[in-house]
C-alpha positions in Angstrom: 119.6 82.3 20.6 116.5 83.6 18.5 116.7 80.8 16.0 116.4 78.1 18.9 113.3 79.9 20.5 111.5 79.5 17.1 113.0 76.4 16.4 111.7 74.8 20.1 108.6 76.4 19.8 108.1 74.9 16.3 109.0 71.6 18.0 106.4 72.0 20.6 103.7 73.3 18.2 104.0 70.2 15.8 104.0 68.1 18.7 101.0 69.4 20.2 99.3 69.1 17.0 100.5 65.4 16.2 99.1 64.7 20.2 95.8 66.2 19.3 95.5 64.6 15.6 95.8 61.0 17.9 93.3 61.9 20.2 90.8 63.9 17.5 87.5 61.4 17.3 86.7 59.5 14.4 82.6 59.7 13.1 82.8 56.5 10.5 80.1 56.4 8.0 80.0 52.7 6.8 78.3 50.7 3.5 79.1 47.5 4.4 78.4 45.2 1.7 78.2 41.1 1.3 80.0 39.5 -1.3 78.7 35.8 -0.6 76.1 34.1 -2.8 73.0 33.3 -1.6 70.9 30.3 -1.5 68.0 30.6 -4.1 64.6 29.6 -2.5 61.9 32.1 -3.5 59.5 32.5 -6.1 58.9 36.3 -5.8 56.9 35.7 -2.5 56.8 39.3 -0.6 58.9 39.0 2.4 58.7 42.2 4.7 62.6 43.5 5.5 63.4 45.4 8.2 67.0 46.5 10.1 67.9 47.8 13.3 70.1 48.8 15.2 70.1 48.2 19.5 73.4 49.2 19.8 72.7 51.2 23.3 75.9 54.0 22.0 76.7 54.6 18.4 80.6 55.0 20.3 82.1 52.0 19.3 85.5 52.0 21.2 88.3 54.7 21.3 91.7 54.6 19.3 93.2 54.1 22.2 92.1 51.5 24.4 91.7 54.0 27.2 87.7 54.6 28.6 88.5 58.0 28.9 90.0 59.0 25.8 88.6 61.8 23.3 89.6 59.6 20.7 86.7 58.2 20.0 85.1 56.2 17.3 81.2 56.4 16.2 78.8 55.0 13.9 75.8 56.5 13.6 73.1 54.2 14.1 70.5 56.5 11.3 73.5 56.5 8.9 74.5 52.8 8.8 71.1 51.0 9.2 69.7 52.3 5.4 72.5 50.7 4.4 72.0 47.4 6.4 68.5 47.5 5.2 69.8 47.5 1.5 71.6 44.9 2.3 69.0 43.1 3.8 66.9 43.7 0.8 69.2 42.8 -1.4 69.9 39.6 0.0 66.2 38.5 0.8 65.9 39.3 -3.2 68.5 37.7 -4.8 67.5 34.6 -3.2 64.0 35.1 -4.7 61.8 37.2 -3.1 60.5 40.4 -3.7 61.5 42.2 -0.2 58.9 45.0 1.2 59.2 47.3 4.4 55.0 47.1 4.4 53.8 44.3 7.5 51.5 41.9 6.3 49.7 39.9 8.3 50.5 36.6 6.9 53.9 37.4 5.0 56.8 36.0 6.0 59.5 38.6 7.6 63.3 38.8 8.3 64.8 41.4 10.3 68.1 42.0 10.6 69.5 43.4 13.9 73.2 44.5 14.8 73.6 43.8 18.1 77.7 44.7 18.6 80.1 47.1 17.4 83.3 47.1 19.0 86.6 48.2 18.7 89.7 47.9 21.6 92.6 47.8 21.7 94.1 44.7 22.3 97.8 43.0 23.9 100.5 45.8 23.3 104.4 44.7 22.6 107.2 46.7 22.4 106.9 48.1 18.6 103.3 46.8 17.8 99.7 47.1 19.4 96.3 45.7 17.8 93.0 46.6 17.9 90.2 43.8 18.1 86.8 44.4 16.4 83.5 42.5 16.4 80.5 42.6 14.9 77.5 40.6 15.9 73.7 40.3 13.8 70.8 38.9 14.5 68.5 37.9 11.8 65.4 36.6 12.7 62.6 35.1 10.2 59.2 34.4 11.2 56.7 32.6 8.5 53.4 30.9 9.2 54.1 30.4 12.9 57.5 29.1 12.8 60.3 31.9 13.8 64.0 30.8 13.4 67.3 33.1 14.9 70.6 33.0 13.7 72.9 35.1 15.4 76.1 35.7 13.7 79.4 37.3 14.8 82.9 38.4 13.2 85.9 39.2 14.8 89.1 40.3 14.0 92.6 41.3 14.9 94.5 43.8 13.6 98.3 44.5 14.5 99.7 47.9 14.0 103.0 50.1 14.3 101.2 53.2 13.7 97.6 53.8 15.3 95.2 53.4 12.5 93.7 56.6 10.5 89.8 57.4 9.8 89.9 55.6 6.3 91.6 52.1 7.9 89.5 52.5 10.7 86.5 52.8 8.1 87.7 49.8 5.7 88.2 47.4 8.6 85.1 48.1 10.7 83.3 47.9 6.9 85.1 44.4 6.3 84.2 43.4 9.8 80.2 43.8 9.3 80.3 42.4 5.6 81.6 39.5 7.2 78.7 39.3 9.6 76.4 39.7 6.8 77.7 37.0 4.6 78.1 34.7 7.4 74.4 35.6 8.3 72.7 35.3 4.6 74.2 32.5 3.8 73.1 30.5 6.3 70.8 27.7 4.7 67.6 27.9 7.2 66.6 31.4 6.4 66.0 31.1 2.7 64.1 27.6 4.0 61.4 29.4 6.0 60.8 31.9 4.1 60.4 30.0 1.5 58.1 27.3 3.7 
């Protein structure tokens, strides 16, 4: 009689602790990072770089669909947009220029702005729910009175059988913006004006 006190109370313990492990929140640190070439335009002009992020919440979405669910998921807006700004940079000089963070007053600028982060969960079936992510930038370049804006926006769709851990969460919504970025930098027109 003992033995099945322990033995239910184990039960309960381990399933109170897989319940809260499910709804425990999920703080993502993310490096996304474009893998696209880049159109080559520049001459080592200086081009000033900047990233933001106007995100109103750094909560993306919760694990579980639900709005009021403790299992949320954030990313911080002062950890991931150093990184975007790398990127940024990195783009804006592989394709020729020598990127700055100093304004000028007649220097040609791009800045890079994520708009979106989301992640929700998506149709459930019996065995088998997804989550659906987007990601949608902005980059805007102005040079010598001419401003062009390319908005740029990734999606994806990701089917499951079990609800997705911190580092699958952290690859895919890392996949997700990389894909915005080389969807974004590889678009034809910004290397054009700031090259103009």
């Amino acid at each position: 009689m003992n033995r099945r006190h322990v033995l239910r109370a184990a039960a309960v313990l381990f399933a109170t602790a897989l319940l809260a492990g499910c709804a425990s929140p999920h703080y993502l640190q993310l490096n996304p990072q474009r893998s696209v070439s880049v159109p080559q335009a520049g001459n080592g002009q200086a081009v000033t770089v900047a990233a933001v992020d106007q995100r109103e919440d750094d909560v993306v979405g919760t694990r579980t669909g639900s709005a009021m669910s403790t299992a949320v998921i954030t990313v911080s807006a002062h950890e991931l947009v150093p990184n975007l700004q790398r990127e940024a940079e990195r783009a804006v000089r592989d394709m020729g220029f020598s990127p700055t963070t100093q304004p000028g007053n007649d220097r040609p600028s791009l800045t890079l702005t994520l708009q979106h982060l989301g992640y929700e969960r998506g149709d459930s079936q019996p065995v088998i729910d997804e989550a659906r992510l987007e990601a949608v930038l902005e980059v805007k370049v102005t040079n010598q009175g001419t401003t062009y804006t390319g908005t740029y926006t990734s999606r994806r769709t990701q089917s499951y059988a079990l609800r997705p851990g911190r580092d699958a969460n952290r690859r895919m919504l890392n996949d997700l913006i990389a894909d915005a970025l080389d969807r974004a930098f590889s678009d034809p027109e910004l290397a054009r004006l700031l090259a103009r």
